[in-house]
N, C-alpha and C positions, 0 to 999 in steps of 0.2 A: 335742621328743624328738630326740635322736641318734642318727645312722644305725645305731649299736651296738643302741639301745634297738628301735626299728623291725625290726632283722633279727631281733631275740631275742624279740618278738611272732611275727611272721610264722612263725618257727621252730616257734613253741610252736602255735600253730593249725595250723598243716601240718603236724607230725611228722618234719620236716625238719630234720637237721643244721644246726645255725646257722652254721657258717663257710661252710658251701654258700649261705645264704640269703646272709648278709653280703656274699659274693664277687660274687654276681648282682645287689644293690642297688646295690654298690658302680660294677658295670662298666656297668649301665644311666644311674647319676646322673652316673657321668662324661661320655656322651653327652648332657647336659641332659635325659633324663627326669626328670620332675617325681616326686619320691618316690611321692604314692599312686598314679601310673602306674605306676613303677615292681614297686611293689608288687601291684597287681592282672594283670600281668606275668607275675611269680614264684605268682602266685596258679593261672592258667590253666595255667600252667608244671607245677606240681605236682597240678594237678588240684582246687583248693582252691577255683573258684569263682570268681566275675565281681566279686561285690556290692560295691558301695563301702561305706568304713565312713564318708563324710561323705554324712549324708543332710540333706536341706529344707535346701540352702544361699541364703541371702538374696540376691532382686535386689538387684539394685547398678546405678544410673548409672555409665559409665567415671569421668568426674572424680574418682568416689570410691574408686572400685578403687587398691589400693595392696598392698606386698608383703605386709601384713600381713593382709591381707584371706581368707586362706587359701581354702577354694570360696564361687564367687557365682553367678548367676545375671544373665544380662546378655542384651538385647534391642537388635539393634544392624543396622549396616548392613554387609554386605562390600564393601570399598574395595578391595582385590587378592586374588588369591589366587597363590600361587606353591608351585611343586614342588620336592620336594629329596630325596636320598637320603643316608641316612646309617646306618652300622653300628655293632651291638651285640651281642657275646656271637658275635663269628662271620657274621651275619646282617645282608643288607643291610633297612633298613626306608625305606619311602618316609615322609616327610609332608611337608603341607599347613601352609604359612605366609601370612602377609598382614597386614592391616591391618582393624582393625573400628572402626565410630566411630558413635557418636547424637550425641541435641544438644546434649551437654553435652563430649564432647572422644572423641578418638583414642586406642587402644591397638594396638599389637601383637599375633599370635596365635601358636601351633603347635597342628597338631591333626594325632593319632599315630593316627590313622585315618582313612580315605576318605569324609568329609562331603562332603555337597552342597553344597560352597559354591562361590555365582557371584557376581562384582562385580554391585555392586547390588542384590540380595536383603536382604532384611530377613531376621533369624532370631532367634532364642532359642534360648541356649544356656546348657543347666540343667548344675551340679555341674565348674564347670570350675573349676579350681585355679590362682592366680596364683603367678606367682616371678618374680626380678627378669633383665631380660635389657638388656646395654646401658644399664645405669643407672638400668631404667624399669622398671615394672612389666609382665608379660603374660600373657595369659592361655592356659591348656594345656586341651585335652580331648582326650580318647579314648573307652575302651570303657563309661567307668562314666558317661559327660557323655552330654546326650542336645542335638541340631541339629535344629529345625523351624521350619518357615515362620512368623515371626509372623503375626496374626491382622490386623495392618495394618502398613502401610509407612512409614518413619521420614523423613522431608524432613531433612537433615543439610546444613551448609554444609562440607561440603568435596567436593571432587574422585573421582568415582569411579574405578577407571580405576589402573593402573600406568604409565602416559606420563608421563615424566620431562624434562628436559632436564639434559645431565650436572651443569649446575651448581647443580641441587637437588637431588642426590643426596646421603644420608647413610649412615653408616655403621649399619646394623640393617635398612636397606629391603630389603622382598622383595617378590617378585611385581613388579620396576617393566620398564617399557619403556622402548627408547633409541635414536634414529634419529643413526645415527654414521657418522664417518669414521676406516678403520684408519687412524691413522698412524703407530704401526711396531708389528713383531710379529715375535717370532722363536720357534722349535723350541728346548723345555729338556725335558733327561729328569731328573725328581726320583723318590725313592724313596716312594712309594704306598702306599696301603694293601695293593695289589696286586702290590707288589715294581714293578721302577723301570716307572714312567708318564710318556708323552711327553704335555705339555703346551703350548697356547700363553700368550704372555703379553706384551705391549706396551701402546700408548697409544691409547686411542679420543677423538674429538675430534670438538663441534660447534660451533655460536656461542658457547658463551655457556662454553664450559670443555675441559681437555682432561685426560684421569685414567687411572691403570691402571688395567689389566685383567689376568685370567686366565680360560682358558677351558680348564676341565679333561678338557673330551671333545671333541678337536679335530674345529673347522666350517672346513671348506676355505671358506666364503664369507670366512671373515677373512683376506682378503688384503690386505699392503700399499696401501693408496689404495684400498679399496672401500668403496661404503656401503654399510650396511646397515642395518635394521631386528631389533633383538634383544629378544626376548620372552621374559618372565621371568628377570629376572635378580637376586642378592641383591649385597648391598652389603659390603662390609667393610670395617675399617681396614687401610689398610698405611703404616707408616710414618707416623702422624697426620693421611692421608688417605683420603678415601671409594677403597675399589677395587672396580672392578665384575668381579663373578664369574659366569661361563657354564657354563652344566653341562647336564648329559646332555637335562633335560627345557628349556633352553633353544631357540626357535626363531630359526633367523638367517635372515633374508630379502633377497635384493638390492634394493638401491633403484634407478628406474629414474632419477633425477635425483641428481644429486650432493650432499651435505652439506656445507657451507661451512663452513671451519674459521675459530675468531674469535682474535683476538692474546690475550695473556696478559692476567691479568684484574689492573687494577692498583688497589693496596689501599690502605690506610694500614694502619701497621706493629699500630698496636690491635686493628683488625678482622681483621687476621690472625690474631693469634694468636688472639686471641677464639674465634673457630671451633675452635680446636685443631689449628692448617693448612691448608695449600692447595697442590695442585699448579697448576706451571705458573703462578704468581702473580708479579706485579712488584714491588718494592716499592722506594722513594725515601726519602733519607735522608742524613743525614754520618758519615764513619766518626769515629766518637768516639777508637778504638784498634786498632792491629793486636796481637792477645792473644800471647803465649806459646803457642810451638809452630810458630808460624808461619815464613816463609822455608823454610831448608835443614834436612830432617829425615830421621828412618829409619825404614820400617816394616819389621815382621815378612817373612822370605821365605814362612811357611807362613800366614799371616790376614792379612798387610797392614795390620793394624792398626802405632800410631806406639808404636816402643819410645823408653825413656827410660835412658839408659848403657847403651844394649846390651840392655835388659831387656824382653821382651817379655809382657805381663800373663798370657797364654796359654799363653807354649812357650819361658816362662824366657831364658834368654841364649842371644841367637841373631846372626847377622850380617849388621845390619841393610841395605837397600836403600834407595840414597838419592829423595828425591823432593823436590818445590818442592810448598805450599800456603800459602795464608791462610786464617786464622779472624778478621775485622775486627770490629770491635762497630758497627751501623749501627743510627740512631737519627734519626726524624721528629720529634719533640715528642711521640708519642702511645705511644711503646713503644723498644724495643730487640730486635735481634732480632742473633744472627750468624751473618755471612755466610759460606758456607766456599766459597772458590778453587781449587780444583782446577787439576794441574800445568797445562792448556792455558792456562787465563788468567790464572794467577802470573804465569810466562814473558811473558805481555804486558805484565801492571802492571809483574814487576821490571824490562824489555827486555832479558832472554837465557834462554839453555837451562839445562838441569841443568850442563853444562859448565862455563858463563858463572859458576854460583854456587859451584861446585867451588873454582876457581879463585880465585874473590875471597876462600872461606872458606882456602885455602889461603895466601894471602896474608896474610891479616890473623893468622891461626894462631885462629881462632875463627870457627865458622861462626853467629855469632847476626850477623854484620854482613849477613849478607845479609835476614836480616825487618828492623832496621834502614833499610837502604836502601827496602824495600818502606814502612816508619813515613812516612818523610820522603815518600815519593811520593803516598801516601794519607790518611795522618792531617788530616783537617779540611776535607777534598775532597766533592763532594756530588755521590752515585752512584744510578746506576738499575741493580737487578741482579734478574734474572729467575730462580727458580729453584722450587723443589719443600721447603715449608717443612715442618717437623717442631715437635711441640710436646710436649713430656715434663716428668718431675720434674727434670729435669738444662736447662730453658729451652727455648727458640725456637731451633731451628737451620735456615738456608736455606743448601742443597744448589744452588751457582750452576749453573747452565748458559750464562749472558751478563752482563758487566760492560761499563757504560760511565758516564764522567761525565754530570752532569744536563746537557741542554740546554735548560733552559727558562732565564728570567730569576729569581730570586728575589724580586725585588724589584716585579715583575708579581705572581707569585703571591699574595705578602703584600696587596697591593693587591684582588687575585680576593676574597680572602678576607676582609679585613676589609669590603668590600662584600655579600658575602653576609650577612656578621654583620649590618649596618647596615640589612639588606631584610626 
């Protein structure tokens, strides 16, 4: 059925204008309430009654749960539980998210009411409705689902518990824990659901990874260089990787020992992108090409984005500001991924300033000689460049932060490696 179809029921059992019922389905599913949530909602709403219209919905082991499984019935273990707030129709509404898992696999949860749920509890959980979240399936309860203690306790192989280390973080986790170190954080005011909200947002870092963050209801513990201990916190993508998010029902604790931070995590170019990104990643390779665009170019004065004749995709013909970048093609054997330079370490590869490349474009009466020159210094050279990869329908893009040629031998490598083959 079609949310069309849905609000013109609901209408007709309530005696309720249908563009009113439609308006209200509509503003709820865009908050990811699940339609018969939704709908039993608008039901309370207008005084129409509790009842679900999905009754005796079939257990289900998780493995088989899938988005087409519409309500099921599931007996399961709680592996997190995490808090969150979010608004509908004017109204802040709390729920309840985490993770549930028996012996057969893991799923996701949200539940849009205040169930007993405790990590580690076994429960049953009747008339809950799946929809797909993060690519996966998950399961939703509220008022018309019912939460009680199974009748016996499930032995499950995984991890109970929200204890994370950043570099198992994904994007969709809720309810995880994370013992960190700030390392940077700075005061941004953005425009809120509450009109403008001062937020933090920087880099937290332990051994094993380092990733952003946002913490939408500022914790004076997050200070530069402190550790802490952060409880419940959800996960999201930013820019094709995990970002960790702190919000109002987060707890931040100081650690009385320090959190050691570990180096960039170095990859091969496959396994990067495989993942769909990585912050703060290394990655080793030959530049195969310095692309078009590269060298001496212009971006917009009002988005900074790179105009082309003048032309700026956003705010039309505008007067452009000149800048130095590369976008090099860098390739292991195992992938390709490209690299982008940014003014501080063009300036190094080319050896001079925005001046230096003024001048040579000036000269020559064509500024493509200055990527030219950058061609000849780079093209076929075998570089370690550390930066914050991206991975979209437009490829693999790493955002440098450090460029330096390989210092290892190659021809050691090759040798590492066909000996590993041979073991």
């Amino acid at each position: 059925m079609t949310l069309d179809d849905h609000a013109e029921d609901l209408a007709s059992d309530l005696g309720v204008d249908k563009q009113e019922v439609k308006q209200g389905l509509e503003n709820l599913v865009e908050y990811s309430v699940p339609v018969e949530e939704a709908k039993q909602s608008l039901r309370r709403k207008y005084g129409g009654g509790g009842g679900s219209e999905n009754t005796g919905p079939s257990a289900a082991d998780i493995a088989d749960v899938d988005t087409d499984s519409g309500s099921v019935t599931v007996t399961a273990v709680v592996l997190t539980v995490g808090t969150r707030s979010i608004r509908y129709q004017g109204d802040d509404h709390t729920i309840l998210e985490g993770e549930l898992a028996d012996e057969s696999g893991t799923i996701s949860y949200t539940a849009w009411e205040e169930f007993d749920l405790e990590p580690g509890r076994t429960v049953t959980i009747g008339n809950a409705s799946v929809r797909e979240y993060e690519g996966r399936p998950e399961l939703n309860f509220g008022e018309s689902s019912t939460v009680e203690q199974a009748d016996e306790a499930l032995d499950v192989p995984y991890e109970v518990g929200g204890d994370r280390d950043l570099a198992e973080l994904r994007a969709g986790d809720r309810g995880r824990t994370v013992e960190v170190q700030v390392v940077d954080v700075e005061t941004r005011t953005i425009d809120g659901r509450d009109g403008e909200t001062e937020i933090l947002s920087g880099v937290l870092g332990d051994e094993s990874a380092r990733l952003p963050f946002t913490d939408w209801n500022p914790h004076d513990e997050l200070a530069e260089g402190a550790s802490v201990r952060i409880e419940d916190v959800y996960v999201r993508e930013f820019r094709g990787v995990p970002s960790v998010n702190v919000s109002e029902f987060s707890t931040v604790t100081e650690l009385a020992e320090p959190i050691e931070l570990g180096g960039p995590t170095r990859m091969e170019l496959r396994d990067a992108v495989g993942r769909g990104g990585a912050y703060d990643v290394e990655l080793q390779g030959n530049v195969l090409e310095v692309r078009d665009g590269s060298g001496l170019i212009q971006r917009c004065p009002e988005c900074g984005r790179v105009t082309q004749k003048g032309q700026c995709r956003q705010h039309g013909e505008v007067d452009g500001e000149d800048d130095l970048r590369v976008k090099a093609i860098l390739d292991d054997g195992t992938a390709t991924v490209t690299a982008i330079l940014g003014r501080d370490i063009t300036e190094q590869v080319y050896g001079g300033g925005l001046e230096d490349a003024r001048q040579q474009a000036r000269d020559a009466m064509d500024q493509e000689v200055v990527a030219d020159t950058i061609r000849e210094e780079l093209v076929g050279g075998e570089y370690v460049v550390r930066g914050h990869l991206s991975v979209d329908e437009y490829g693999a893009n790493l955002e440098a932060t450090a460029f330096r040629p390989a210092d290892d031998d190659p021809a050691e490598r090759a040798e590492a490696f066909l000996a590993e083959v041979d073991a």
